[in-house]
C-alpha positions as CSV (number, residue, x, y, z in Angstrom):
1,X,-1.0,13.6,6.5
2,X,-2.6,13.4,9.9
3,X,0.3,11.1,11.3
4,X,2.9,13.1,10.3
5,X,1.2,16.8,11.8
6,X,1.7,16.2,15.4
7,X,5.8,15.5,14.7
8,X,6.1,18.6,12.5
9,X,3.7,21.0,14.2
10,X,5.1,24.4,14.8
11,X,4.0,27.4,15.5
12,X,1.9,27.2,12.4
13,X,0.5,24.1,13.4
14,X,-1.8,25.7,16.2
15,X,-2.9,28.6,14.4
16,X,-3.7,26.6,12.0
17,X,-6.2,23.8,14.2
18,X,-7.3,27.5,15.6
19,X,-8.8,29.1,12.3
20,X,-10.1,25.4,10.9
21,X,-12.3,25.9,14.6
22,X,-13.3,28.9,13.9
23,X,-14.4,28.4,10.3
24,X,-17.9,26.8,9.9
25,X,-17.7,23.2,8.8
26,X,-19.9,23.6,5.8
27,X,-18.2,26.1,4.0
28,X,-14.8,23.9,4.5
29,X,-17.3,20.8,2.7
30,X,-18.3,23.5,-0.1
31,X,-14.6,24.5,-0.8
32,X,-13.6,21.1,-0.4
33,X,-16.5,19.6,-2.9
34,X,-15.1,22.8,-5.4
35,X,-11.3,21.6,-5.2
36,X,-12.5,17.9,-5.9
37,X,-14.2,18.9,-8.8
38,X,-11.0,20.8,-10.2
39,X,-8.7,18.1,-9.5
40,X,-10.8,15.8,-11.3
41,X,-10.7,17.8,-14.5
42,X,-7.2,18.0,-14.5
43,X,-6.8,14.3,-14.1
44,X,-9.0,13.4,-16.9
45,X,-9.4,10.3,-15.4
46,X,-6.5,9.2,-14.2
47,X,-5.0,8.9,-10.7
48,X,-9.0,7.9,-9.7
49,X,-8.1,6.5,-6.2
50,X,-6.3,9.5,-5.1
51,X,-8.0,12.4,-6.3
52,X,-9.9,13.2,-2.9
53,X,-6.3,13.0,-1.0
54,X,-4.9,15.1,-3.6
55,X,-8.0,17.8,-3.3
56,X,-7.8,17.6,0.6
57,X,-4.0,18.1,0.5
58,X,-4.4,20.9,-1.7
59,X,-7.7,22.7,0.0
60,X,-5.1,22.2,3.0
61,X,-2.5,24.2,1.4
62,X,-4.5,26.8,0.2
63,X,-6.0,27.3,3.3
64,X,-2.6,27.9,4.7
65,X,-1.1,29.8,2.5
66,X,-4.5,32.1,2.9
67,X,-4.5,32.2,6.8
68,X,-0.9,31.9,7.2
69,X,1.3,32.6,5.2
70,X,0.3,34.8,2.4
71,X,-2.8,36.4,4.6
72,X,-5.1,39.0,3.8
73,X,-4.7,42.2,6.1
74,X,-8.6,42.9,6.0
75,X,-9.7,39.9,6.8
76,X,-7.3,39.3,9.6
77,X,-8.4,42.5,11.3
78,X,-12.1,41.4,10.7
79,X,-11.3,38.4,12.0
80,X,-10.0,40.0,15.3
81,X,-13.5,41.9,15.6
82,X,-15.9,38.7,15.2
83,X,-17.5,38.1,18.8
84,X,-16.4,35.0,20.4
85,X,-17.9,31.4,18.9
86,X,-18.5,33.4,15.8
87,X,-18.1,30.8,13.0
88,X,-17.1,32.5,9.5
89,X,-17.2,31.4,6.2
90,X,-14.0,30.0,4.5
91,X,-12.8,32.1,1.7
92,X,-9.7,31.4,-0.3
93,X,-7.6,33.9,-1.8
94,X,-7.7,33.5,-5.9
95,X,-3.7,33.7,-5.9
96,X,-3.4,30.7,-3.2
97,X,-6.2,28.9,-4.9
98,X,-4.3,28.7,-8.0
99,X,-1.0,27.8,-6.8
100,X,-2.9,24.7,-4.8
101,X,-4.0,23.5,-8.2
102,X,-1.1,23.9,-9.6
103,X,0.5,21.6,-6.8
104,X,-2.1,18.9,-7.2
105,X,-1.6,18.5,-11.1
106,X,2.6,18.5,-10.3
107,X,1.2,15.5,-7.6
108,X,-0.5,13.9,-10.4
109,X,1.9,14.2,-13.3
110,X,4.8,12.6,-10.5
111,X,2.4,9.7,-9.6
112,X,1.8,9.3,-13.2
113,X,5.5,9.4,-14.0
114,X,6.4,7.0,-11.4
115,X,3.7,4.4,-12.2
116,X,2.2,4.8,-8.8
117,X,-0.1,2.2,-8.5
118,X,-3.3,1.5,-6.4
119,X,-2.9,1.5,-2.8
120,X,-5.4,-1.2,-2.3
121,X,-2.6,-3.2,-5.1
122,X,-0.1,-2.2,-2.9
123,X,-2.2,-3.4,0.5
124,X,-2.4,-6.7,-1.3
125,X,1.5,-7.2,-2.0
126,X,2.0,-6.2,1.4
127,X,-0.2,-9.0,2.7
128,X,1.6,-11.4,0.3
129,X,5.1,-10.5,1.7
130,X,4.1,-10.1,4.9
131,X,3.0,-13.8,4.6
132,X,5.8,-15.6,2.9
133,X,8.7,-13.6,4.7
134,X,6.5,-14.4,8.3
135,X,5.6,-18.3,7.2
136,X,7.8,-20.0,10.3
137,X,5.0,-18.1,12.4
138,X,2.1,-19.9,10.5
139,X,0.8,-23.7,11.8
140,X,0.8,-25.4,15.7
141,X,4.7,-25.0,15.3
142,X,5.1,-22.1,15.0
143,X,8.2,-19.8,16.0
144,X,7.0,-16.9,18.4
145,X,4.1,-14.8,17.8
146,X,1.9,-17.4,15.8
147,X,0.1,-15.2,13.4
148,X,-2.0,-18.2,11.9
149,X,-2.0,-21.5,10.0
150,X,-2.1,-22.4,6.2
151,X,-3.6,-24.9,4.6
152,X,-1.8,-28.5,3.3
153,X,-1.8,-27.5,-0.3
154,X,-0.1,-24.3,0.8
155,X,-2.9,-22.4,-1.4
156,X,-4.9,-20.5,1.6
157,X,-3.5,-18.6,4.6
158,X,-5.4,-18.5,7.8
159,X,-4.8,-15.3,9.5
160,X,-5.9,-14.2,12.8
161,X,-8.1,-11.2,12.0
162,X,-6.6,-8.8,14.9
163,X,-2.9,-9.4,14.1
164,X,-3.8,-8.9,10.3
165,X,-5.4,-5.9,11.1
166,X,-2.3,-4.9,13.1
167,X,-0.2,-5.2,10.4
168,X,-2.1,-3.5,8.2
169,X,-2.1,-0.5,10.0
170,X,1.5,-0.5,11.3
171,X,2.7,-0.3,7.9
172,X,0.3,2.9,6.7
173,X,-3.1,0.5,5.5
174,X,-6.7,1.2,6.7
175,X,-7.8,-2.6,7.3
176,X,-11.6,-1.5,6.7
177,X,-10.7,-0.5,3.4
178,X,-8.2,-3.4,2.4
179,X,-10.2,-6.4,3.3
180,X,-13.3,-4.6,1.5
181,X,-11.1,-4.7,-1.5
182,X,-9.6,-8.5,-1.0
183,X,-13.3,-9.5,-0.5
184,X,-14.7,-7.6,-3.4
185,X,-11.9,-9.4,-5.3
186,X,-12.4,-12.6,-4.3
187,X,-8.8,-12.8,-2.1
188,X,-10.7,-13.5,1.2
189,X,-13.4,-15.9,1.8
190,X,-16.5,-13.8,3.5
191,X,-20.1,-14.7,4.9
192,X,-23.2,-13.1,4.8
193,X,-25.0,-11.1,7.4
194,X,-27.8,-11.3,8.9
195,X,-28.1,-7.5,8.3
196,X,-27.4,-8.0,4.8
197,X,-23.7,-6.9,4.7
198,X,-20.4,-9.3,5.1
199,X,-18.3,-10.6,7.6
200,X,-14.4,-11.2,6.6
201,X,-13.9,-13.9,9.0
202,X,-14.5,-17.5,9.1
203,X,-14.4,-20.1,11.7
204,X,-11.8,-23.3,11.9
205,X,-10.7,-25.8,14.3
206,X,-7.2,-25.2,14.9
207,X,-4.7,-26.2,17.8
208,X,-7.8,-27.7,19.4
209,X,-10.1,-25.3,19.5
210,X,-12.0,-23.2,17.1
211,X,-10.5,-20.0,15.9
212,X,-11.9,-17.4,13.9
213,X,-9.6,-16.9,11.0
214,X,-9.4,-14.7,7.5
215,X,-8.5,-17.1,5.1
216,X,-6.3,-15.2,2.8
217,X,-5.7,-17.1,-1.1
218,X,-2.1,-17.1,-0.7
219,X,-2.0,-19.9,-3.5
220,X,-3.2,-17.1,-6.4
221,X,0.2,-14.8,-5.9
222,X,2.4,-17.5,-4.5
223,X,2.8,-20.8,-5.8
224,X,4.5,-23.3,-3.3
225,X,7.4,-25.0,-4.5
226,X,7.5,-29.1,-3.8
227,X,10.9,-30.2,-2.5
228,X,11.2,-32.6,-5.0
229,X,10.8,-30.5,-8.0
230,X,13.7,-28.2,-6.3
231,X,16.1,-31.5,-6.4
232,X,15.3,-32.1,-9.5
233,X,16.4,-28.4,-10.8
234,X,19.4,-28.6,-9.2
235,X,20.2,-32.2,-10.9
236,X,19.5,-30.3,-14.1
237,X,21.8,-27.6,-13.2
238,X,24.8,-30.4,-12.5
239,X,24.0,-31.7,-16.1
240,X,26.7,-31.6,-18.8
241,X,26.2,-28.7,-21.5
242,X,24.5,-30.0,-24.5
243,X,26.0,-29.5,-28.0
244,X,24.6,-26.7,-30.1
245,X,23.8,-27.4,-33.8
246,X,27.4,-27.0,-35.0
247,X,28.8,-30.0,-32.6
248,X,30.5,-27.7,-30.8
249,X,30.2,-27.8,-26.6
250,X,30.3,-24.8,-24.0
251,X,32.3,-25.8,-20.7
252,X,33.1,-24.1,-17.4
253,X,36.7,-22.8,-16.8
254,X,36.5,-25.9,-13.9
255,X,35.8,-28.7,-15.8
256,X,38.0,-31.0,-16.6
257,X,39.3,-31.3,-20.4
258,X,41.5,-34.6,-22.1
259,X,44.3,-31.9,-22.9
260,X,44.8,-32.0,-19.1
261,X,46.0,-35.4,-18.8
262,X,49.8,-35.0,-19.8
263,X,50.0,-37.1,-23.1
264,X,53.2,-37.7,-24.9
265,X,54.2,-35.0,-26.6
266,X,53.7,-33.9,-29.6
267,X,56.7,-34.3,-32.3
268,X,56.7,-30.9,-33.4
């Protein structure tokens, strides 16, 4: 939501920054805390991960609709009389309230409809692809930018952390968040602190030197395909047909059949 304000901000937009700085903070936490709580019970425990973007997207729109544009005539004209650096309280117009609830559970109800899944799931496939559709970039041969190496077995990806973190956010992911969730899962190798937390890096020698790398388990989403196993499905595929029970034997319109050979004919 933040990215896409500055490239649609109107004239609304600027009121709008205006009256969030001139409401005190805490009352925006209270009415935020009270629109989490609703959206929760109209989940009933679904859509977990996205219930505070849901509450803060509709808190948002009832705040809007309540300063902008459905506003109260009082409490514009009180507004006007508040001495300057007066913080006020927010207050929400019951009308605008209910029609923000009533857009979060049509958010929910879409997301549930579409089989929206986690966006730390989603992070993960995204690493995955980004990977295998990248891979002439990976090793001390690489093709341009080199983004890494990977391992002989093809099982584990080594990733420079700052590039990784790049394409994570390019494509809409918070990094912090994603490799707390691929470390928590067991995706990315980590090492303890010294402060007790974890570090989501490792060290390996790598085009003479050592590099600091996060080493990614490629080899549990994608399994690497040996050359020879590939030559040997496409033997399979030049195989005749069997027979099915019956004797009888499917052929291509391009194969070649002994009625094709111009026999004598026959003497009737």
């Amino acid at each position: 939501m933040h990215q896409q304000a500055p490239q649609h901000c109107g004239w609304a937009g600027p009121e709008f920054i205006q009256r969030i700085l001139q409401t005190d903070e805490q009352s925006i936490r209270d009415q935020y805390a009270r629109m989490t709580e609703e959206v929760y019970k109209i989940a009933d425990g679904t859509s977990g991960a996205h219930i505070a973007g849901i509450s803060a997207v509709a808190l948002a729109d009832a705040m809007a609709e309540s300063w902008i544009f459905n506003p109260d005539p009082a409490a514009a004209e009180a507004l006007e009389d508040l001495p300057t650096g007066f913080k006020y309280s927010l207050e929400i117009a019951p009308a605008a309230w209910a029609r923000a609830l009533q857009m979060a559970e049509s958010i929910i109800r879409e997301q549930l409809a579409a089989g929206s899944g986690d966006v730390n799931e989603h992070a993960t496939q995204f690493i995955v692809d980004w990977i295998l559709s990248n891979k002439s970039q990976f090793g001390d041969k690489a093709i341009g930018t080199c983004l890494g190496t990977v391992s002989e077995d093809g099982r584990k990806a080594y990733i420079f952390p700052s590039l990784l973190n790049q394409a994570l956010t390019k494509a809409g992911y918070s990094p912090r968040k994603t490799l707390k969730y691929l470390a928590d899962q067991g995706i990315i190798t980590t090492k303890p602190k010294a402060n007790g937390g974890k570090e989501y890096s490792i060290t390996k020698w790598f085009d003479n030197r050592t590099c600091r790398f996060t080493e990614f388990d490629i080899g549990r989403f994608a399994k690497k395909v040996d050359a020879l196993n590939e030559d040997e499905a496409a033997e399979a595929i030049k195989e005749p047909p069997k027979q099915d029970n019956d004797g009888w034997q499917q052929i291509g319109f391009d194969t070649h059949t002994p009625f094709e050979d111009g026999g004598e004919d026959l003497p009737f």
